[in-house]
C-alpha positions as CSV (number, residue, x, y, z in Angstrom):
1,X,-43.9,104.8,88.9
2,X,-43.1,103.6,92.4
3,X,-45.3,101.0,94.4
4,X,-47.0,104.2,96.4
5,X,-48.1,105.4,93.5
6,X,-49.4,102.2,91.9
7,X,-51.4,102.0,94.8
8,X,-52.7,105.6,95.1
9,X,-54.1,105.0,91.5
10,X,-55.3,101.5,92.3
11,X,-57.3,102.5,95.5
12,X,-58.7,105.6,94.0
13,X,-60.1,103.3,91.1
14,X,-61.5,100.8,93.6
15,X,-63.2,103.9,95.2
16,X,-64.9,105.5,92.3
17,X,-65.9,102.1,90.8
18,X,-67.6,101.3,94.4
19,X,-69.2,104.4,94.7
20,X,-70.6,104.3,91.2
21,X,-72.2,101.1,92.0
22,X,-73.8,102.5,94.9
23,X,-75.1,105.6,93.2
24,X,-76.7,103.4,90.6
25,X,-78.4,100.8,93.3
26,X,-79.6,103.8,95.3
27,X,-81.1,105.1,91.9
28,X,-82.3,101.9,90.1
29,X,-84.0,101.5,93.8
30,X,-85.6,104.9,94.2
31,X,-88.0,103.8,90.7
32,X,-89.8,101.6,93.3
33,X,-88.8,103.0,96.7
34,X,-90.4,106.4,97.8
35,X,-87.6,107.4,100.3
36,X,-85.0,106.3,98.3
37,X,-86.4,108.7,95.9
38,X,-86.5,111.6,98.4
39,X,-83.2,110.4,99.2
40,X,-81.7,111.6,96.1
41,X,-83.1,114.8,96.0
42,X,-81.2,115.3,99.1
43,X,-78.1,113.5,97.9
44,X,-78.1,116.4,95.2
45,X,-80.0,118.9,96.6
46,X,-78.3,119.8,99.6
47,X,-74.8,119.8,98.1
48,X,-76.7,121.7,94.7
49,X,-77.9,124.7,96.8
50,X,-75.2,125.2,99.0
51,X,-73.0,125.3,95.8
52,X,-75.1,127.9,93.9
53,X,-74.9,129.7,97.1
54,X,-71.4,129.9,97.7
55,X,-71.0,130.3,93.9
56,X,-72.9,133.8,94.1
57,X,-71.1,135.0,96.8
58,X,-67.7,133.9,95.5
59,X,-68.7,135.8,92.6
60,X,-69.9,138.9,94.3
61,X,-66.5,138.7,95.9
62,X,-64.9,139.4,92.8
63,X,-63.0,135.6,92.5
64,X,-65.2,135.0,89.1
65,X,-63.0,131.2,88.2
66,X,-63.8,129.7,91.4
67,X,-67.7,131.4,91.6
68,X,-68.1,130.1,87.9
69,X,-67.0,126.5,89.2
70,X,-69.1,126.3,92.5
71,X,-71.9,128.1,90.5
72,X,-71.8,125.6,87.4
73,X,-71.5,122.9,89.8
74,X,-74.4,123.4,91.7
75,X,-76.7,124.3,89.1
76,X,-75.7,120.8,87.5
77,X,-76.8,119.3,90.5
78,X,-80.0,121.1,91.5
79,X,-81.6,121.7,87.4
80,X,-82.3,118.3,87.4
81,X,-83.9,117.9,90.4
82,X,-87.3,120.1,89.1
83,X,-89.4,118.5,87.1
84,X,-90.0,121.0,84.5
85,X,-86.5,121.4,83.7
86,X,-86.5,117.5,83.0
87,X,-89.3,117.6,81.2
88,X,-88.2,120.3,79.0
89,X,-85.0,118.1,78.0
90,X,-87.1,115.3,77.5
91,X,-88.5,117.1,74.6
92,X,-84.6,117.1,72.8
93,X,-83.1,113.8,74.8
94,X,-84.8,110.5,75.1
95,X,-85.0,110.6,79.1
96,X,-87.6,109.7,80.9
97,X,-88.6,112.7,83.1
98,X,-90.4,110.4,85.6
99,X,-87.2,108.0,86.2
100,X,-85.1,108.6,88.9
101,X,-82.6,107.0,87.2
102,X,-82.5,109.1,83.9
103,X,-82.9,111.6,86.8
104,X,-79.5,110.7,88.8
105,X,-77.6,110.5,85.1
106,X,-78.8,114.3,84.4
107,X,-77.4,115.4,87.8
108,X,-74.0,113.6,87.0
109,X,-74.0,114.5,83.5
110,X,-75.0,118.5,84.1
111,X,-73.0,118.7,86.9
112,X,-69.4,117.3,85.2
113,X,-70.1,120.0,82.4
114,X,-70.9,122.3,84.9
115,X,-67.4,121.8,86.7
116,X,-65.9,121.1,83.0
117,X,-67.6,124.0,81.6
118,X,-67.3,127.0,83.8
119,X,-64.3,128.5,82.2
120,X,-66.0,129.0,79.5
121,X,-68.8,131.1,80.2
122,X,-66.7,133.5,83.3
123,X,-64.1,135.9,81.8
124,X,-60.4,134.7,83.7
125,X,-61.7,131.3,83.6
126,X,-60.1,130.6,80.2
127,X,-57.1,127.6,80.1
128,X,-54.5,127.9,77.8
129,X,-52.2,124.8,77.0
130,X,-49.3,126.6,78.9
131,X,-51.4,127.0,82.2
132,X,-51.9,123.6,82.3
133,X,-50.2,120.5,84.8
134,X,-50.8,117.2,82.8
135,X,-49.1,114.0,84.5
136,X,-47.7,112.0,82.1
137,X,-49.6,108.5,81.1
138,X,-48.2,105.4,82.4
139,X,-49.0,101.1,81.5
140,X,-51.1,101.3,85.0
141,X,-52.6,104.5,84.9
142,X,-54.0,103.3,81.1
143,X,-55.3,99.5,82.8
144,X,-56.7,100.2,85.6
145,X,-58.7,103.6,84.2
146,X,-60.0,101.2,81.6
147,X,-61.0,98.8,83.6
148,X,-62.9,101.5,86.1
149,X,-64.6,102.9,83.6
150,X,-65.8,99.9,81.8
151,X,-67.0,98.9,85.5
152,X,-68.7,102.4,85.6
153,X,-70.7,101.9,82.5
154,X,-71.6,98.4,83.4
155,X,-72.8,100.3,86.9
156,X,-75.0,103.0,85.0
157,X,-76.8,100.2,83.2
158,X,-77.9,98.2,86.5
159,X,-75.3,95.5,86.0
160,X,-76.0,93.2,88.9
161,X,-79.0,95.3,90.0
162,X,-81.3,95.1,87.5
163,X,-79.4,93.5,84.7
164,X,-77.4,90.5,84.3
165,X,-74.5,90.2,82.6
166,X,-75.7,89.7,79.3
167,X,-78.4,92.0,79.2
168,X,-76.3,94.9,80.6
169,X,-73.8,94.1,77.4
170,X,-76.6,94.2,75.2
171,X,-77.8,97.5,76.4
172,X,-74.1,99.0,75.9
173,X,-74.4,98.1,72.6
174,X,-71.7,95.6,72.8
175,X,-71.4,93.0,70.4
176,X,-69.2,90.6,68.9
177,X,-67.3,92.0,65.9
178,X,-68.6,91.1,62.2
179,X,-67.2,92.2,59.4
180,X,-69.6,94.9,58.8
181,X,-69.0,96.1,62.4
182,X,-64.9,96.1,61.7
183,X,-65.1,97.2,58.2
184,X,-67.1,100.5,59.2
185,X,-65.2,101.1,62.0
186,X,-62.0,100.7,59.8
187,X,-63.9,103.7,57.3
188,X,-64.5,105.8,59.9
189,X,-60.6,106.3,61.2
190,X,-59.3,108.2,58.0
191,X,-62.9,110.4,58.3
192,X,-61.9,111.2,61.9
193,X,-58.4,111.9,61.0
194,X,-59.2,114.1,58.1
195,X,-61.7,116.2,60.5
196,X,-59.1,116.6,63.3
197,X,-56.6,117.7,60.4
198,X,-58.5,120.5,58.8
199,X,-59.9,121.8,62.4
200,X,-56.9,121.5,63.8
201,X,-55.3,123.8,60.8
202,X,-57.9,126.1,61.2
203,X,-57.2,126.5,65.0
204,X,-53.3,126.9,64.7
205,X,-53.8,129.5,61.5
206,X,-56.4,131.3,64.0
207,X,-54.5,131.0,67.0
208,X,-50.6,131.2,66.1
209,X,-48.5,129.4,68.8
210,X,-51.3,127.1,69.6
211,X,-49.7,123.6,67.6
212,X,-46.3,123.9,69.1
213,X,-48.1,124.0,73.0
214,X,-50.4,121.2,71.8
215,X,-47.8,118.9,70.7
216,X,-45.5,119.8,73.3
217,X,-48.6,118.4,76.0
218,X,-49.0,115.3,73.6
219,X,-45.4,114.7,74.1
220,X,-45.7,115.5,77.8
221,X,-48.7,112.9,78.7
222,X,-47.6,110.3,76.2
223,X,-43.9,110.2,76.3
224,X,-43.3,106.6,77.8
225,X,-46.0,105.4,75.5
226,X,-44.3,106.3,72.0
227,X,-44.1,102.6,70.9
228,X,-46.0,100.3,68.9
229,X,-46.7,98.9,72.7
230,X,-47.8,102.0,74.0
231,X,-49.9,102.8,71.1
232,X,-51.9,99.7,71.1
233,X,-52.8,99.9,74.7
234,X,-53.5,104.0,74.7
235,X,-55.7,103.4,71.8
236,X,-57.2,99.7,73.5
237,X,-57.4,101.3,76.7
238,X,-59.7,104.3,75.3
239,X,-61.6,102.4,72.9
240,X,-63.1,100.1,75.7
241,X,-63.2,102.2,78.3
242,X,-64.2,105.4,77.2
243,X,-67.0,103.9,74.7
244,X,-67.9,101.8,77.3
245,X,-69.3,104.7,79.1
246,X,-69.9,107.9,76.4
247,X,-71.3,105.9,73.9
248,X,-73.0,102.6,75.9
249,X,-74.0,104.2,78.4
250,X,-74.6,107.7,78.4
251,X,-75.8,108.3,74.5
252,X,-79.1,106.2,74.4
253,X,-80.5,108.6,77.5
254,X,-78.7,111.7,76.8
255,X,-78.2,111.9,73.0
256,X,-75.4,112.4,70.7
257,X,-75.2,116.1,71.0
258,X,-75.0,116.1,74.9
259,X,-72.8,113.4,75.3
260,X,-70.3,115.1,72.6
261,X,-70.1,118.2,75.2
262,X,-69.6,116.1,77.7
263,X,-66.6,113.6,76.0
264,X,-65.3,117.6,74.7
265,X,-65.2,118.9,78.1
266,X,-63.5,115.7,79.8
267,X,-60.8,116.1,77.0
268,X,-60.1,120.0,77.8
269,X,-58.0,119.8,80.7
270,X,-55.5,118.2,77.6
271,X,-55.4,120.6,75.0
272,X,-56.6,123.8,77.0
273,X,-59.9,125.0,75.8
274,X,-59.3,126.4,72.4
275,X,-60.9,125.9,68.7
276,X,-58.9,122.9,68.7
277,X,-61.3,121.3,71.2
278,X,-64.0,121.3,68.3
279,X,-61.8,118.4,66.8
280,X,-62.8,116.2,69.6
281,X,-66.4,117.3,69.0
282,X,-66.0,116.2,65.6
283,X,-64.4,112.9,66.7
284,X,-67.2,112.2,69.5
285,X,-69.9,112.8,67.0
286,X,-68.5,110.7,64.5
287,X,-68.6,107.9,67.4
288,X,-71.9,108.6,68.2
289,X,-72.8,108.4,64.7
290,X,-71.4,104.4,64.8
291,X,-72.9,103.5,68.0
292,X,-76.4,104.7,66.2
293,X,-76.4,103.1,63.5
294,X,-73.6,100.3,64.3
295,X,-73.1,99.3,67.7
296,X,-70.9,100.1,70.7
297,X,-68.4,98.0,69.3
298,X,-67.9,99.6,66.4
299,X,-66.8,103.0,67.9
300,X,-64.5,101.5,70.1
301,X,-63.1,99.6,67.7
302,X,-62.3,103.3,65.5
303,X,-61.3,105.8,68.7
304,X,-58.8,102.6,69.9
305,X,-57.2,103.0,65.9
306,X,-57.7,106.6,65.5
307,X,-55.9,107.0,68.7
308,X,-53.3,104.0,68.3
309,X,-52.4,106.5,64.6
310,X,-52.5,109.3,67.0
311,X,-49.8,108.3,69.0
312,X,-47.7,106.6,66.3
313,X,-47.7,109.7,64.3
314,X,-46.4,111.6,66.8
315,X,-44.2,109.2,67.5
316,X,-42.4,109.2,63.8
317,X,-43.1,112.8,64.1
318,X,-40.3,113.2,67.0
């Protein structure tokens, strides 16, 4: 990677870290502040209707892929916003319907699975691993995305705005490895493993083709990381930052079966979305399971080993 692109990546980190921050102070403010209350239902509002708009005439138009997307979008945005709808999903999640806050995080949430999602539910929307671009992974790209989205969780729990340092950890669930913590997390990789295996037989014997596309994509966005090296920091890298922010912060307000679709839907755009997506469901579950009943830690711990095998399977595989 050449020095442009090192900083591309780093900037656009910086970015989305800073404007996570300032998401979260706007929201954490609107639980006191009337007009920084309103001002949210504009922040989402505006953008939400105009989407839902647009997505119906796109639609209309015939272009059903890009109406699904500007649709699902918008209706992320917008559901949110009416109190019945939140009060409704606080009957199944363990929101708040009255915080802003809880609030903000449905409008994110909804509307990434409403972008994420859309090819699903619109005919010609459908991915297949061989329509899709996936850059390759690099030692950067791997740190810094860690690093943002550990600063992103730390953001959606009021770190600095509410919370201090230590209180923001503790309400991410992280905690200083015991050897209960390690020795669960330890059980829980072979359990993963096995899950992936037999869903991931099932979706190749269903869909013939689909294991050669999917391992020729591995090979693609992990290529310069098939080494003990690479493996440690692929599975380091989204052990602490992806648990950081699926299972500390998003799965005490949104619940283990939302956040699942969620860390399923983020994970698409890699394997295309086939039955063999219901592997990562499995795997995000099982996660969500540890952070219940272990701690934050615990998960991270197993998705950095269960990815770290991952990798050097594939690798002895080639």
């Amino acid at each position: 990677m050449d020095a442009s692109s090192t900083f591309a990546i780093l900037v656009s980190n910086v970015a989305t870290v800073a404007v996570a921050f300032g998401i979260a102070y706007w929201a954490f403010r609107a639980r006191h502040d009337r007009s920084a209350f309103v001002g949210l239902y504009l922040l989402f509002g505006i953008p939400g209707g105009l989407l839902v708009v647009a997505g119906l005439a796109t639609l209309g138009g015939g272009d059903r892929r890009l109406g699904g997307l500007l649709l699902g979008i918008g209706l992320g945005f917008g559901l949110p916003l009416l109190r019945p709808v939140r009060q409704t999903l606080a009957r199944v999640l363990p929101i708040d319907a009255a915080s802003p806050v809880d609030m903000t995080g449905l409008c994110l949430v909804l509307g990434a699975i409403g972008f994420l999602g859309a090819p699903l539910l619109f005919p010609g929307g459908s991915l297949t691993p061989d329509e899709l671009v996936i850059p390759a992974i690099d030692y950067v790209t791997l740190i810094a995305q860690a690093i943002s989205f550990v600063l992103i969780a730390y953001a959606a729990v009021g770190w600095r705005i509410v919370r201090s340092g230590s209180a923001a950890t503790e309400r991410l669930g992280i905690v200083p490895p015991d050897p209960r913590t390690v020795g669960l997390a330890v059980a829980a990789v072979p359990l993963g493993l096995v899950l992936a295996l037999v869903i991931n037989l099932v979706a190749t014997t269903l869909q013939p083709g689909l294991a050669e596309s999917l391992d020729a994509i591995v090979e693609q966005m992990t290529g310069q990381l098939q080494n003990p090296v690479g493996a440690l920091l692929i599975g380091v890298s989204a052990g602490a930052g992806e648990e950081a922010i699926f299972r500390g912060a998003l799965q005490p307000r949104f619940g283990i079966g939302l956040t699942s679709l969620l860390f399923a839907l983020v994970h698409a755009p890699q394997y295309g979305l086939n039955l063999s997506i219901l592997g990562v469901v499995a795997l995000s579950v099982l996660l969500g399971l540890l952070r219940k009943h272990v701690n934050t830690t615990a998960a991270m711990i197993a998705h950095a080993l269960y990815n770290a095998v991952v990798v050097m399977l594939q690798t002895v595989a080639v």
